[in-house]
C-alpha positions in Angstrom: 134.6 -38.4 157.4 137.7 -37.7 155.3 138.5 -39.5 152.2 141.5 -41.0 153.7 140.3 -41.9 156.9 137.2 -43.7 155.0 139.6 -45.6 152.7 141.5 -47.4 155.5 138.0 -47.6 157.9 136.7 -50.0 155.1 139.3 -51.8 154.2 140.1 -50.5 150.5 143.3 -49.2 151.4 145.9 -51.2 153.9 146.9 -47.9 155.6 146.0 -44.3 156.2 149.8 -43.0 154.9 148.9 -45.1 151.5 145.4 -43.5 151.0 147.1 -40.0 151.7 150.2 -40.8 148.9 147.5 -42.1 146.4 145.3 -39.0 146.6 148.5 -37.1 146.3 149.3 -38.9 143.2 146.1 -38.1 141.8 144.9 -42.0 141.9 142.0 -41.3 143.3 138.4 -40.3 142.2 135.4 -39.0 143.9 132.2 -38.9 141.6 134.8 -38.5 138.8 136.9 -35.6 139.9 140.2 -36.2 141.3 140.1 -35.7 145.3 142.5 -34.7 148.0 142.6 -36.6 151.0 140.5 -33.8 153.3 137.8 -34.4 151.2 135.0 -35.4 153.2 132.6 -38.8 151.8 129.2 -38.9 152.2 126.7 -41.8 151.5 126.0 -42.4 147.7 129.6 -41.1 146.7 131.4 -43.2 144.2 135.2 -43.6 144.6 137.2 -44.4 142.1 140.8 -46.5 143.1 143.8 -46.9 140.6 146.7 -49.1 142.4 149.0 -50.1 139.3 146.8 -51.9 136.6 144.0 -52.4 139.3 140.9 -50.4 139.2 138.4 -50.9 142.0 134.9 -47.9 142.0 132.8 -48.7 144.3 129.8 -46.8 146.1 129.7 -45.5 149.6 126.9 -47.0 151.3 127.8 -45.9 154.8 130.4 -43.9 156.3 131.4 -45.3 159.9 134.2 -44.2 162.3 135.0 -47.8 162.9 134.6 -51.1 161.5 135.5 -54.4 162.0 137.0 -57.3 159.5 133.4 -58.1 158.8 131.1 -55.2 158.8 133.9 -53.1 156.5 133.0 -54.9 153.3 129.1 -53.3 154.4 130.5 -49.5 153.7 130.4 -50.1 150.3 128.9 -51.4 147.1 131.6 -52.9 144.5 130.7 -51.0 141.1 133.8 -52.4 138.9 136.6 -54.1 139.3 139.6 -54.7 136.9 
């Protein structure tokens, strides 16, 4: 699944337009290496978020093409949070 796609699927991201202008900016991480939006997450991945002075990594734990309100939070493990 792409890296935007997953973003808004789980919830860490409102919209699919703001996951794509964040990996444009360069506010986004995967495994520690800035990532475009075409990249495609696997299981075990760690994503890194930077929204202002917010920081959320988490790990992928699942990679599904839909989710609801309350089996998104299941997609992934939060790592840090600041």
């Amino acid at each position: 699944m792409r890296l935007d796609k997953y973003l808004k699927v789980s919830r860490l991201v409102k919209r699919r337009t703001v996951a794509n202008e964040l990996c444009d900016a360069r506010h986004v991480e995967v495994n520690g290496k800035a990532a475009r939006a075409s990249l495609e997450v696997k299981p075990d991945d760690e994503i890194a978020v930077q929204t202002g002075p917010h920081r959320l990594r988490v790990r992928v734990l699942a990679v599904n093409e839909f989710a609801t309100k309350e089996s998104a939070c299941t997609m992934f493990e939060i790592l840090e949070q600041t």
